[in-house]
N, C-alpha and C positions, 0 to 999 in steps of 0.2 A: 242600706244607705251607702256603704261602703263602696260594695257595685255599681249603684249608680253613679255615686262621683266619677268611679275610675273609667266609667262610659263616657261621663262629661266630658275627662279631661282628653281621650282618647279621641270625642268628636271635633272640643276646641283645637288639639294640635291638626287634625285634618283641617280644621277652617283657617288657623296660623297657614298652613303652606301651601294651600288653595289663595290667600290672599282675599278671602272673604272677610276675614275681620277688619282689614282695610274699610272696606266699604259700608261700614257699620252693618254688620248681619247677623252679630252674635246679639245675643240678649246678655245680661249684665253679669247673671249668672255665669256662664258661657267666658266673659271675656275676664272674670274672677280664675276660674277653670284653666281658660288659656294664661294665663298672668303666673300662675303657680308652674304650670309648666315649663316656661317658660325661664322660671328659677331653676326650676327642677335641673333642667339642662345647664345652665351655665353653672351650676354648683358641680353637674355632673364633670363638667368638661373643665373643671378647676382641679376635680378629685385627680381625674384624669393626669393631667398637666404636675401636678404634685408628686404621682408613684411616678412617670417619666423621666420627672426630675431626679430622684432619689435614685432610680436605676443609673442615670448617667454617670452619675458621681461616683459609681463604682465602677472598678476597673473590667474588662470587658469578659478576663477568666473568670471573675465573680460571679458571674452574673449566673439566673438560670435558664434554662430549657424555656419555662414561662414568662420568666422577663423578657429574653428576647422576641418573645412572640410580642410580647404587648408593644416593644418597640418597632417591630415589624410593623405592626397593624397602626402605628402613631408616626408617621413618617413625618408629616409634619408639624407635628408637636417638638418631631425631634430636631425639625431642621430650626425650629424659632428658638426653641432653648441655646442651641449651638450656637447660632446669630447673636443672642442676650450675652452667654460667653464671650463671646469672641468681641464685640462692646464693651463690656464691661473690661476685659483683660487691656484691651486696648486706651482706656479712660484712665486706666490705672498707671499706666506704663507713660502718659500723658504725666501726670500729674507725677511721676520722682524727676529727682535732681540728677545731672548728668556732670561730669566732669573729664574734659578732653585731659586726656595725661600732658605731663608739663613739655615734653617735647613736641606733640602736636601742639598743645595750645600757643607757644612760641614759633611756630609753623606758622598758625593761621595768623598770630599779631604780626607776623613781618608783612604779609597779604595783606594785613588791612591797613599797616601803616603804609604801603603802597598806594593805596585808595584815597586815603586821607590827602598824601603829598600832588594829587594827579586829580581830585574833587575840582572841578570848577566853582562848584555850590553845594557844599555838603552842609545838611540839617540832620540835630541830632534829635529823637525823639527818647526822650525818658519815662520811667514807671518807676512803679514803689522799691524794685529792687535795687537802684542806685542809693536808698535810704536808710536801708536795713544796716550798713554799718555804722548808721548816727542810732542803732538802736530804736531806729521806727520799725514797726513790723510792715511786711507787703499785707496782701491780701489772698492769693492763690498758693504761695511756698507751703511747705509741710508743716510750718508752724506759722502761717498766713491767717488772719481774721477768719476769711470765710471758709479755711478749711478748717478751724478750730469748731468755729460755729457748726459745720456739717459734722462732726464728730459728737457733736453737744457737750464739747469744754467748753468752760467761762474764758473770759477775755477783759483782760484787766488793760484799761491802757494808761500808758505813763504821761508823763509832765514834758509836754515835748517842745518844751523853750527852753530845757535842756541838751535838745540836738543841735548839733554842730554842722556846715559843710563838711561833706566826706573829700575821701582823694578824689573821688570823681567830679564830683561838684568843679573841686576847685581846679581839676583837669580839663575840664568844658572851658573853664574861665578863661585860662590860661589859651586854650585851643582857640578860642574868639579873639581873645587879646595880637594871638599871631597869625589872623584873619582867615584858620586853617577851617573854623567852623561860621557860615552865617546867621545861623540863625537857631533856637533850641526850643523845641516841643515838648511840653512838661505836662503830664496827668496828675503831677504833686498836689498838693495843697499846704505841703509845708514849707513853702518858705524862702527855703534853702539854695536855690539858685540864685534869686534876687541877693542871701547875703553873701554869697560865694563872690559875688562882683559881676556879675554877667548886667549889663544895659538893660534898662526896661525894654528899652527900645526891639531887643535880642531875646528877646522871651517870651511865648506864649505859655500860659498858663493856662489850660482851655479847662481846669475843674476847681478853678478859684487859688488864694491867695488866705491862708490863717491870720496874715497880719493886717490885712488891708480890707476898710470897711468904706463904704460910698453912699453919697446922698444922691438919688435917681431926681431930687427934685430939681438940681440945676443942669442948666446947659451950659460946656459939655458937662458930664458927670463929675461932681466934685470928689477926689479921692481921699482919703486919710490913712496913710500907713502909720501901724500903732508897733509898740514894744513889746506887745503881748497877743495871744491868741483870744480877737475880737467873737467869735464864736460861742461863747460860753452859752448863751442865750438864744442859741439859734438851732435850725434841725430843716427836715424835709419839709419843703412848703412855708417857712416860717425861717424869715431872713434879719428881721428888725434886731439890732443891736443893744436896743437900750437909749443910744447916746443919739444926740441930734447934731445936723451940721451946723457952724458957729456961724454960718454966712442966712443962710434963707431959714434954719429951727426945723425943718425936713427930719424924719428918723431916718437915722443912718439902716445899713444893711451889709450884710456881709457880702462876700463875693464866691461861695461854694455853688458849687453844682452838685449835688446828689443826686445818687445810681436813681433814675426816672424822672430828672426835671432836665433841661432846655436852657442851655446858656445862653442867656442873649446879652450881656454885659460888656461895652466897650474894650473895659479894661479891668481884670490883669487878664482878661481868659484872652484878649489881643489875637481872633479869631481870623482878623482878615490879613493880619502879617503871617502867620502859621499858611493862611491858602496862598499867600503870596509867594514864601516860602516853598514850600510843596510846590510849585508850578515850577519853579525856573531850578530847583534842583538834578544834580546828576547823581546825587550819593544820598540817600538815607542810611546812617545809623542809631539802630534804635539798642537802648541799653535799659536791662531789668522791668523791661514791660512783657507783661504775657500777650500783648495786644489783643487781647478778646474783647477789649471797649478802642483802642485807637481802630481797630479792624472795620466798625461799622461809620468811619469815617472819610468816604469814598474822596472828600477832596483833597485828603490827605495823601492819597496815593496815584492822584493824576492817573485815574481809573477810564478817563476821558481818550486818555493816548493810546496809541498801540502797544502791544509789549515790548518792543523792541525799542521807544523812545521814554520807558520809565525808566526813574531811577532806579538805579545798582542798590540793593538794600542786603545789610550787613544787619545781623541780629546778634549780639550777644544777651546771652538767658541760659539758666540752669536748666528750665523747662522745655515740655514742646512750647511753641506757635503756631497761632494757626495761617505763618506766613510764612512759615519754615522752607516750602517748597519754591517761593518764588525770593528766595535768599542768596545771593551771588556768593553767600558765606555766611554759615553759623559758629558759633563760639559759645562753647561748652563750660564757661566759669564762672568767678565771681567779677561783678563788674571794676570794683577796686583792683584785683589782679589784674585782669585784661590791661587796665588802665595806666597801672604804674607800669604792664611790660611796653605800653603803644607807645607810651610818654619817654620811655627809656631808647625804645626804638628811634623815634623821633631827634631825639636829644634836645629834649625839651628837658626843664625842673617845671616841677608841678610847688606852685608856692604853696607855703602852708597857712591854714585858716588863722585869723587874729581877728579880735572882740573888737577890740581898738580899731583895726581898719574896717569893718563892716557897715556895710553901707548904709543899713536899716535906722545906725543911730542919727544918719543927716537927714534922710527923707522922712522922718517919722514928726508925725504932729505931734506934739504936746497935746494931753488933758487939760482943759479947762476949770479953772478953781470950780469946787462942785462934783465933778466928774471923778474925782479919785477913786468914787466909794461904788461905782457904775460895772465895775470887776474885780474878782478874785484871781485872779489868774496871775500867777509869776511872771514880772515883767524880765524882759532882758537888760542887763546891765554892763557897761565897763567901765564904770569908775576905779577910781584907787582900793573903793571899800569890797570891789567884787571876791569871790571866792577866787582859789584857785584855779585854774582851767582844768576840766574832769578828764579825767582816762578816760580816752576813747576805748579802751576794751572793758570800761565798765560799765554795767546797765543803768539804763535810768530808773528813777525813781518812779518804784511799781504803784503807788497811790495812784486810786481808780481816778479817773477824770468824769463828773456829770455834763452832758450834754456837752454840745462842741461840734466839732465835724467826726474829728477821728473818736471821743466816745458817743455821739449816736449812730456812728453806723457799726461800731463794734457791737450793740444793741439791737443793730436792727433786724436781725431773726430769732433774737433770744424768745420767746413767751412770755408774758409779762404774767407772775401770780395773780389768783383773785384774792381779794382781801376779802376775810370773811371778816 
């Protein structure tokens, strides 16, 4: 019996590379026979690919007489592993934190404070790394969301109406205020430009707004900025607040965009000032974005023009980009550094943040008697009864946040148990 299988499987692999079994010509048996075979090889050419691998990894005096033969005779097994290496080395080398030493990096801010002063129309584009010193985390750094998550650490996020404008924040502001920047590009969702003082008018939001929630049922879109992060009750696909608007009883909805949905929201994401923007600029700087999501934003980068009529683009980031190459200048640090050296250059004062002056407490609607009880979420405050104002070099408070923007996507490749 044994024999005759090993005839079977002998005939089916001729009928495999004859291309007979294509054409239905095996019998059922036959294409069971070829099927195993079929395994047979690809387990063989895994076994294969595994001692290849093992040999590589030793050094080349190690190796034997035999090993080298098998690599001889595995060329290219051996050219795809090296390929996978040299990938992999490369992703990794992507992914650390680089730092120009203080003398260059004070090199490169005299250059860019030259840029700034000579910008006809400089837009700034930002990411989560201008945040990280209100103690938000990004998402891509070494202790980033989703590289925690790819590591399978837990990911705890904090109470983040605790966070404050950074120096940078309030650097931008200031930068607008002396009409050096026109207009600013934000991946955020917290917040934090709008309280920093920047003009609605002056901000694209293109991934939502934590504080601001809308009724799509009037025209134009009715907006309500709140004193708290309206999000508690919301996540991917699934926008309803809770709360309804006072004018038409519509339920409200938040204004996030998450990784696989489609902003179509007038405002805050303020899509067609951002392309407005981006067209008539001569300078982009983008500060603590890894741009691996602005990237796939082709009208962002007047991808329409030739190269020689786009904007000059200045990237400060710890990391690579993957715009690096087309950067009139990269900058190696933390976006706060860079900022306080550009602002110093300049001779500008970068004002400092205050509760009292923040703009969030004039624009913000009031809850409606009823509605008090519609969130848990710690509101912002500056009355006379507010706490102290917190060290900025202290962290926020690590009590987990359920659902929201910033914890469901901290969630969102976690595994969820099954309950037995």
């Amino acid at each position: 019996m044994c024999r005759r299988a090993a005839c079977r499987e002998a005939e089916a692999e001729a009928w495999i590379s004859s291309g007979a079994m294509a054409a239905g010509g095996l019998s059922r048996s036959e294409r069971k026979a070829a099927e195993r075979v079929r395994r047979l090889r690809e387990e063989q050419q895994r076994e294969r690919l595994r001692q290849v691998s093992r040999i590589l990894r030793k050094a080349a005096a190690e190796r034997s007489a035999e090993e080298g033969r098998l690599l001889a005779e595995s060329e290219d097994l051996v050219t795809e592993l090296q390929g996978r290496s040299r990938r992999r080395e490369g992703l990794k080398r992507r992914q650390e934190e680089v730092c120009d030493d203080p003398e260059e990096l004070r090199r490169k801010v005299r250059e860019l404070a030259g840029a700034v002063r000579n910008a006809k129309y400089l837009v700034v584009y930002t990411g989560a790394g201008i945040s990280t010193a209100a103690s938000i985390p990004d998402y891509r750094g070494p202790n980033g969301v989703w590289t925690l998550l790819q590591k399978g650490r837990r990911v705890s996020a904090a109470d983040l109406s605790e966070a404050e404008p950074t120096l940078t924040h309030m650097s931008i502001a200031r930068l607008h205020e002396q009409k050096l920047v026109q207009h600013v590009v934000s991946q955020n969702c917290d917040g934090l430009h709008l309280r920093s003082g920047l003009p609605r008018s002056a901000i694209s939001e293109l991934h939502g707004n934590m504080y601001i929630e809308v009724c799509t049922a009037c025209t134009p879109n009715r907006e309500y900025v709140r004193v708290f992060d309206v999000t508690e009750r919301t996540a991917l696909h699934r926008h309803q607040t809770g709360r309804v608007c006072h004018k038409c009883g519509a339920q409200l909805r938040d204004t996030i965009v998450h990784f696989g949905e489609r902003g179509t929201l007038g405002q805050p994401l303020n899509w067609e000032a951002a392309t407005q923007a981006a067209s008539k600029a001569d300078t982009i700087l983008c500060l603590g974005s890894s741009l691996k999501v602005l990237k796939k934003y082709p009208r962002l980068w007047c991808m329409t023009k030739p190269p020689s009529r786009r904007p000059k683009l200045y990237i400060v980031n710890l990391q690579w980009t993957p715009k690096d190459d087309w950067a009139a200048l990269k900058l190696h640090g933390r976006c706060d550094d860079v900022m306080q050296l550009l602002m110093d250059e300049l001779g500008l004062e970068i004002p400092p943040y205050s509760r009292w002056q923040d703009p969030i407490f004039s624009l913000a609607t009031p809850l409606r008697a009823g509605e008090e009880g519609s969130h848990s979420r710690k509101s912002l405050c500056r009355s006379q009864e507010d706490p102290p104002p917190r060290d900025r070099d202290a962290p926020l408070s690590s009590a987990p946040i359920l659902g929201g923007w910033f914890g469901r996507g901290c969630s969102k490749r976690t595994k969820r148990k099954k309950v037995t």
